[in-house]
C-alpha positions in Angstrom: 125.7 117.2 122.4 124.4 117.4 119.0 120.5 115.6 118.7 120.6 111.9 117.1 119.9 112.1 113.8 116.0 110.4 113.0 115.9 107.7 110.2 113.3 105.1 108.9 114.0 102.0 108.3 111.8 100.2 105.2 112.4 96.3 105.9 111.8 93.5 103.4 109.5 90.8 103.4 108.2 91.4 107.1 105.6 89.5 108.2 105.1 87.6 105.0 104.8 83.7 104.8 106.8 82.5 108.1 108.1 86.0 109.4 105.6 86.9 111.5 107.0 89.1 114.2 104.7 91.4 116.8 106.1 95.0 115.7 106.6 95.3 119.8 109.4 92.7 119.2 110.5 94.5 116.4 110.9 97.5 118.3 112.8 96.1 121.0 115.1 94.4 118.7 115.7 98.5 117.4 116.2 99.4 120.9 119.0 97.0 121.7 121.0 98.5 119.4 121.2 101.6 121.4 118.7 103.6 118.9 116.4 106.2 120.6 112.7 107.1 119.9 111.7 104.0 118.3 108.3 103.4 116.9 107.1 101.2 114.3 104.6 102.4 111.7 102.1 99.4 110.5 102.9 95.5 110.5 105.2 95.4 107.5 108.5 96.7 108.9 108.8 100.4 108.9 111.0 101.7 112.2 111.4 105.4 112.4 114.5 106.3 115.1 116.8 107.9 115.7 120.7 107.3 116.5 124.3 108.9 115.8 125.4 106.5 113.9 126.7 107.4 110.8 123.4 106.7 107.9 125.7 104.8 105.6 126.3 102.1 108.6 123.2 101.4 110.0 121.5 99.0 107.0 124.5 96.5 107.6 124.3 97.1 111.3 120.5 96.7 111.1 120.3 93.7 109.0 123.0 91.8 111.0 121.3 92.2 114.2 118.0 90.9 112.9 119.6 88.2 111.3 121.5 86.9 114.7 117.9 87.4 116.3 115.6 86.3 114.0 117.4 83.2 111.9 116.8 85.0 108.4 118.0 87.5 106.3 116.1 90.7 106.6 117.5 93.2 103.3 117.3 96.9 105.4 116.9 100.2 103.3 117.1 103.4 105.6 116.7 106.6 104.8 116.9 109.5 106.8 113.5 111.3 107.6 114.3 114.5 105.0 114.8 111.7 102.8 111.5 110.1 103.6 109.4 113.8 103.1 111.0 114.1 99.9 109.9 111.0 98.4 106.5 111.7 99.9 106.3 115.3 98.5 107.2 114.2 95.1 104.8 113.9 92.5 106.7 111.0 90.3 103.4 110.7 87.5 100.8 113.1 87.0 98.2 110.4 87.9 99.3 110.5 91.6 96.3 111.5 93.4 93.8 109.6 91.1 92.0 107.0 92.7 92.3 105.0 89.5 96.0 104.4 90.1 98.6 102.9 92.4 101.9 104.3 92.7 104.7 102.3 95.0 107.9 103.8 95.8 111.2 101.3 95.6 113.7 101.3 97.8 117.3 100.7 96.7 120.8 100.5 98.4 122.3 102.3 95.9 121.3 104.1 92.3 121.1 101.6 89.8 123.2 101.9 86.8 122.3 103.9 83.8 121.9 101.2 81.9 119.3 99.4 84.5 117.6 103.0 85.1 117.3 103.6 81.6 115.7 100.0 81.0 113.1 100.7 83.7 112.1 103.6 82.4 111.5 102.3 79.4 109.1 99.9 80.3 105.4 100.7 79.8 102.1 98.7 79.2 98.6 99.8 79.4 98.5 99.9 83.1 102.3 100.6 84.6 104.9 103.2 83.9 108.7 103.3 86.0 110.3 106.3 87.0 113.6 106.4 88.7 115.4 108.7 91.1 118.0 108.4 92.9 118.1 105.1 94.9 114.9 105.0 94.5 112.2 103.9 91.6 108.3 104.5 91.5 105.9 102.0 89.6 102.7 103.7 88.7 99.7 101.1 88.4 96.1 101.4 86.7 94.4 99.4 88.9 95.1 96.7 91.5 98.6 95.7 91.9 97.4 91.8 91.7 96.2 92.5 88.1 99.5 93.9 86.9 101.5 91.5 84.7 104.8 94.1 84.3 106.7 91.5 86.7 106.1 88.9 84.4 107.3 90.6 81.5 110.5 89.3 80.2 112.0 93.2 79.6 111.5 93.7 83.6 113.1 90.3 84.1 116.3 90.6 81.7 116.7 94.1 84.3 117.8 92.1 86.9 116.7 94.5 89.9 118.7 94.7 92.5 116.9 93.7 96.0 114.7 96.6 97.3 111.5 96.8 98.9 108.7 98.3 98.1 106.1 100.6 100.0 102.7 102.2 98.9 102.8 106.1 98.8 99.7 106.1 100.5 101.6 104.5 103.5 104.6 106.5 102.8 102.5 110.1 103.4 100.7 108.7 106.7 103.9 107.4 108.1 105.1 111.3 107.0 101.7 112.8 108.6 101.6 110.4 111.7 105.3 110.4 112.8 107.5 112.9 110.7 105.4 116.5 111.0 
């Protein structure tokens, strides 16, 4: 019998506001599904297993489950872990690596449409610069997050992003390092 395939699952909106949830808990809720390996990777909902479940099932699967236990929605983005060490590989901005800048990696269900890709890209101020691939986009910051006003702006607004959620590539390469090598 073939080995089940490993994934990661990039939740949104854990343990922010009222969804505070003991990544133990959170692991638990993984194993009931019948997923192997399960581990958790810092408190704001990244589960790396693994399972034989086809990929293109499991965010629904996922998501329902933790909605039936939890009470509330939780959007699921899973990726398998090749997916996971090509995004952390990639060098999306020539700045990555200075300590100057941020850069976050988006996670999408889907690619967005040309048109939306095409209008994130675009976008550029002083301290922020899109780049998307795939079902995936990267904001590159100068600075702290807090003190970027590209959200506000009403070009990122008329985009109308679809729901993703969003992780640090700092975070993404020790998740790589610490459970993926």
């Amino acid at each position: 019998m073939p080995k089940p395939q490993r994934h990661v699952a990039f939740l949104r909106g854990m343990n922010l506001g009222k969804r505070r949830l003991p990544m133990s808990d959170l692991r638990d809720l993984f194993i009931e599904l019948g997923f192997e390996e399960v581990e958790t990777f810092i408190a704001s909902g990244n589960v790396i297993f693994a399972t034989d479940v086809t990929a293109s099932k499991l965010p629904d699967q996922i998501a329902q489950h933790l909605e039936k236990s939890l009470g509330y929605q939780v959007d699921t983005f899973v990726r398998t872990t090749t997916d996971v060490k090509k995004i952390g590989a990639s060098q999306s901005f020539p700045e990555d690596g200075d300590p100057a800048y941020t850069i976050h990696v988006a996670f999408l269900q889907k690619k967005l449409p040309a048109h939306q890709a095409a209008a994130l890209a675009a976008i550029a101020t002083e301290k922020d610069a899109f780049q998307v691939t795939g079902k995936e986009f990267y904001w590159r910051c100068l600075g702290k997050i807090s003190e970027s006003d590209v959200w506000k702006l009403p070009e990122t607004k008329a985009i109308k992003l679809p729901t993703h959620s969003m992780r640090n590539m700092t975070s993404i390469r020790k998740l790589i390092a610490k459970h993926l090598d």
